[in-house]
MARKE-264345 format. One record per residue (C-alpha): x, y, z; residue in three letters. Coordinates in steps of 0.02 Angstrom, whole numbers, plus 50000, padded with zeros to 5 digits. Layout:
N
XYZALA ...
//
This chain:
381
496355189447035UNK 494925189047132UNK 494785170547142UNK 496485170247200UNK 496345183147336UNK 494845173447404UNK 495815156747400UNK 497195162447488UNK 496055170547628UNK 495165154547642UNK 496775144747653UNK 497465158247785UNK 495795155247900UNK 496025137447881UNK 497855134547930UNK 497205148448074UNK 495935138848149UNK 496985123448150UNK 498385131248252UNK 496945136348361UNK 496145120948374UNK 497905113948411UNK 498235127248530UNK 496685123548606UNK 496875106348625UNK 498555109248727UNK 497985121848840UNK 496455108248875UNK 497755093048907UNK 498495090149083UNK 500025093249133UNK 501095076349177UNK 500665073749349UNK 501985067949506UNK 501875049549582UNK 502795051949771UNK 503335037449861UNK 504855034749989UNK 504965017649936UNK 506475010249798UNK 506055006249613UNK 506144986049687UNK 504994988149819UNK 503334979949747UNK 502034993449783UNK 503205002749653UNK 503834988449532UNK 502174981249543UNK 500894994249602UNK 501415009949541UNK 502465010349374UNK 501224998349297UNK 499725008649336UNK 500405023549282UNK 500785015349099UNK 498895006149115UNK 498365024149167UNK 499375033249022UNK 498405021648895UNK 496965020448949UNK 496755040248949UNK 497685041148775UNK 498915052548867UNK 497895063248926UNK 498385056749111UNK 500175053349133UNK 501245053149292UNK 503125055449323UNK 503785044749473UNK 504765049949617UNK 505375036049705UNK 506625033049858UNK 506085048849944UNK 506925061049798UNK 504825072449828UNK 504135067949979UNK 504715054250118UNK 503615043450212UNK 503185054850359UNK 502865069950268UNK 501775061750125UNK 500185065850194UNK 500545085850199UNK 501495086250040UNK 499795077749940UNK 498805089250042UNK 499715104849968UNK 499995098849793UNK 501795095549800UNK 501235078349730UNK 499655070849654UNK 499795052849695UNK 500705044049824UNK 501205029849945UNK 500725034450108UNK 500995022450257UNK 499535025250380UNK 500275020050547UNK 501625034250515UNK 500015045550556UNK 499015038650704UNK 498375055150764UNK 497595059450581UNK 497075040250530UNK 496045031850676UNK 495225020550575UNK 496935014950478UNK 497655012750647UNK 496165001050700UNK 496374991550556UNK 498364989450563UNK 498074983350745UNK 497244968150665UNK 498624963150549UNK 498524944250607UNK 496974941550548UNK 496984935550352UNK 498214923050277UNK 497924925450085UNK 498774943450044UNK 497384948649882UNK 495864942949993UNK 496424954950138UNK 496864969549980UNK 495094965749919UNK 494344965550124UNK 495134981550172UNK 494554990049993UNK 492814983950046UNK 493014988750230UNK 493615007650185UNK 492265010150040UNK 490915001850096UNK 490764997950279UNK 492035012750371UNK 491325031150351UNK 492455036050479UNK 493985030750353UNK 493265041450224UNK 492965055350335UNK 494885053850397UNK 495575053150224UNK 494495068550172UNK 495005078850314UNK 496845075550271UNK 496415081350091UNK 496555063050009UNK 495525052449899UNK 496095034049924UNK 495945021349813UNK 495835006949924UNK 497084996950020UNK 498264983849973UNK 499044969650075UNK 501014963650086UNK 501454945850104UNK 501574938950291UNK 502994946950374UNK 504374935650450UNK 506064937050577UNK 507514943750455UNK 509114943750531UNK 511044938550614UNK 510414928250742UNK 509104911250738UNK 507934917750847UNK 506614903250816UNK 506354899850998UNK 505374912451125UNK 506994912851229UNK 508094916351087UNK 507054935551063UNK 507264938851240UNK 508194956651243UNK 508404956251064UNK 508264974550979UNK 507014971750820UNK 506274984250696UNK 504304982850693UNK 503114987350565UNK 501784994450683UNK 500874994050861UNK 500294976850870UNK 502034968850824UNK 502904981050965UNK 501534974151073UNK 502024954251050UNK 503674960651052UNK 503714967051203UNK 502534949451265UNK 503914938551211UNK 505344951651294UNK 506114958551138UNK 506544977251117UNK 505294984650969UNK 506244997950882UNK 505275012850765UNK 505905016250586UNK 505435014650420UNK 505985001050300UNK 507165015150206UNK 508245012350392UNK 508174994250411UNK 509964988450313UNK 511015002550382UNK 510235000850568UNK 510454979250553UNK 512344983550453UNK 512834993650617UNK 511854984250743UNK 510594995650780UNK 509564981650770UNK 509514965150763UNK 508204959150673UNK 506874968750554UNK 505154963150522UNK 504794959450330UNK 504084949350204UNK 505604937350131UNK 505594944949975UNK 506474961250087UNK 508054950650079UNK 508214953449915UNK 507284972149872UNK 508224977950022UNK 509734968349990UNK 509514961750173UNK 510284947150104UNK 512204955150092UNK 512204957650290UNK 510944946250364UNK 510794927550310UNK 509254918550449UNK 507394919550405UNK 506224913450537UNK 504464908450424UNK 503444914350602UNK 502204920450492UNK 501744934150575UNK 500344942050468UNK 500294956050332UNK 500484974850344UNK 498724980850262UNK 498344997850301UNK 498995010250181UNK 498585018250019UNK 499815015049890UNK 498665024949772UNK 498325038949869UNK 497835054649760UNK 497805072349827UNK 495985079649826UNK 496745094449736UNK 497095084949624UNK 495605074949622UNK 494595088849616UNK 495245094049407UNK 494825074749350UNK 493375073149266UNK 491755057449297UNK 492915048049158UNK 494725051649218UNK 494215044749400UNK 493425029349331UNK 495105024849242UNK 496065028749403UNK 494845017749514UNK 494765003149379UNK 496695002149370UNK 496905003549546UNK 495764988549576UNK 497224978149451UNK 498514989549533UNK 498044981549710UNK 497984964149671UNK 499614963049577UNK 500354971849716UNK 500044958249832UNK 500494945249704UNK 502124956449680UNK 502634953949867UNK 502234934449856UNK 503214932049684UNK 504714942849802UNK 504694928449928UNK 504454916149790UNK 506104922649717UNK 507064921349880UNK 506504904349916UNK 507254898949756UNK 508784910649764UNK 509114901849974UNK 510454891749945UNK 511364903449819UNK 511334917449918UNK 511644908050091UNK 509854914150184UNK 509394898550312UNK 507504895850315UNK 507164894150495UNK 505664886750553UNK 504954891450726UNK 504804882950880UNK 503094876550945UNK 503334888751081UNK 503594903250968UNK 502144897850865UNK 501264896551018UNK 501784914351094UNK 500734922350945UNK 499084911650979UNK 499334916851157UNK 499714935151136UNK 498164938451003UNK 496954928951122UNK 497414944451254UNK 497514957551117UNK 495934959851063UNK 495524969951215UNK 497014977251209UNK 496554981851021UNK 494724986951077UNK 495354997851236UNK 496485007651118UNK 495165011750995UNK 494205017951141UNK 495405029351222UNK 496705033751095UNK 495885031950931UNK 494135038151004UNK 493165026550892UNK 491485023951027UNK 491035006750976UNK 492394998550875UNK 492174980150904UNK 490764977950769UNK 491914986550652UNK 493234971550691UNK 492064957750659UNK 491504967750490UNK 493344966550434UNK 493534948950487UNK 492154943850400UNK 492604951150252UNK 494314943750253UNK 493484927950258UNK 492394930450134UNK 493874935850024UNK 494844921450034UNK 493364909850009UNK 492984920749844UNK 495054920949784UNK 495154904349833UNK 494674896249668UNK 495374909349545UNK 497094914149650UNK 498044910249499UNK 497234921349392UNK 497634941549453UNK 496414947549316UNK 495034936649354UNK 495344943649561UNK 495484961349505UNK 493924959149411UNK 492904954249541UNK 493644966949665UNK 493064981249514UNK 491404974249511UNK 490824968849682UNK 491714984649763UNK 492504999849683UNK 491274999249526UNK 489975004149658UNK 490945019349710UNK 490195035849650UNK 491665044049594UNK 490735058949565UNK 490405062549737UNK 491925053949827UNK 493135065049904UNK 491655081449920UNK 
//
């Protein structure tokens, strides 16, 4: 009888400390965390930049880290990302620095050199460098704003998307045309267009009701925002990339309850998450090239004189570009900071130039030669 009393005790403590050992173990896990952007499921810093780094991140953590997506806008939009990953309302987002000139300086310097660069990775993997490495001033913006970014990544080169063939300098003249930042409105308004404000989300309804009449974007937009049902001409002006904004932008609150471990898995997959991002946007064109003639889109290619209205205009610019840092961004000596980030863009694209097929090999190097050198221990404090 005795035996039998002290077996079933012993059983009893047993199956007790396993349901607290289980209970223990979910109080200890993380709740699933919220991935913000304003941006559609077929945009590629989603398709290709976040929904496969939140799977990569899922495993990599065994589950511990896991992220629900909120795309389109349904959490946070694009101009009120910044305070909605400063409260908490998300822990990772999208976040589109020249939305947010006042609170970004340093973003804003760097999106006033988007000509610069030809090879979308190499400028992801320059800007990654510029921000960790060579720009305390970017850190020191992002930490004010209560963010931890994990680098930068680059679109393909952004082209003339519209009605109309505007592949000659007179053709643009009073022509109403959505750019993607400061330095487009400013060869915009060189060439006599009309640069009009709004954020990709806008671009088909404003260009279905002729609010404008041609948007700015990379050729894949034709088909990931269906430009392609209302708008048919594609001048290839190649007019440089849109590089300065965190797609994996993580709220320092958030940041702040990760452990040495769980950052190093975030940085790591953010270094792939990058790269294929920028290969995303160039398989996007890719697609569109080979969808042309099936879907009616004219490839248009520009006159000398249009060609020749960009060499012009970025010749003049760079003061332009230096004056504003000055007086608007208050940045007291930016020009070495532009020759850093041209270098490095140069550099890139001399490193990616022999393994550009190979995203893994790129992402790689970008983990080893830059964010492996981050100390995530201290980054964000």
């Amino acid at each position: 009888m005795k035996r039998r009393f002290l077996f079933r005790t012993t059983l009893m403590a047993g199956a007790a400390l396993a349901a607290a050992t289980m209970l223990s173990g979910t109080s200890m896990a993380k709740d699933q965390g919220r991935f913000a952007t304003f941006l559609s499921p077929k945009n590629p810093v989603v398709e290709y930049g976040a929904v496969p780094f939140m799977k990569r991140v899922e495993k990599d953590s065994k589950g511990d880290l896991s992220f629900k997506l909120y795309a389109g806008g349904s959490l946070l939009g694009g101009k009120n990302m910044v305070q909605g990953l400063r409260d908490g309302v998300a822990d990772i987002g999208q976040i589109v620095f020249g939305y947010y000139p006042a609170e970004f300086p340093y973003a804003s310097l760097i999106a006033d050199m988007a000509i610069y660069g030809s090879y979308p990775p190499a400028i992801s993997a320059a800007v990654t460098e510029f921000n960790f490495l060579h720009c305390k001033g970017c850190l020191e913006d992002y930490k004010r704003n209560g963010l931890v970014v994990l680098g930068s990544a680059s679109t393909s080169t952004y082209e003339l998307l519209g009605k109309e063939d505007v592949s000659k300098v007179e053709s643009l003249k009073g022509m109403k045309v959505r750019a993607a930042g400061a330095l487009w409105a400013r060869w915009l308004n060189y060439v006599g267009a009309i640069p009009v404000s709004m954020p990709s989300s806008e671009m088909y309804e404003s260009l279905s009701r002729g609010q404008v009449d041609v948007v700015m974007q990379p050729l894949g937009a034709m088909k990931s925002h269906s430009i392609w049902d209302i708008a048919h001409k594609a001048t290839m002006l190649d007019l440089g990339t849109y590089r300065s904004w965190g797609i994996f932008s993580v709220s320092a609150k958030y940041w702040a309850t990760l452990s040495v471990p769980e950052r190093e898995i975030l940085m790591k997959n953010a270094a792939i998450g990058l790269i294929d991002t920028s290969k995303g946007y160039m398989a996007k064109d890719e697609e569109v090239l080979k969808m042309a003639k099936e879907k009616h889109v004219e490839l248009i290619q520009p006159s000398e004189g249009l060609r020749k209205s960009v060499t012009d205009f970025l010749k003049s610019d760079r003061a332009t570009v230096i004056e504003t840092a000055k007086t608007k961004y208050k940045i007291a000596d930016p020009e070495p900071l532009m020759d850093t980030l041209i270098a490095l863009i140069e550099k890139w694209e001399k490193k990616f130039a022999p393994i550009k097929d190979d995203n893994k090999a790129m992402s790689d190097m970008l983990w080893n030669e830059v964010l492996s050198k981050v100390d995530v221990k201290t980054l964000g404090n």
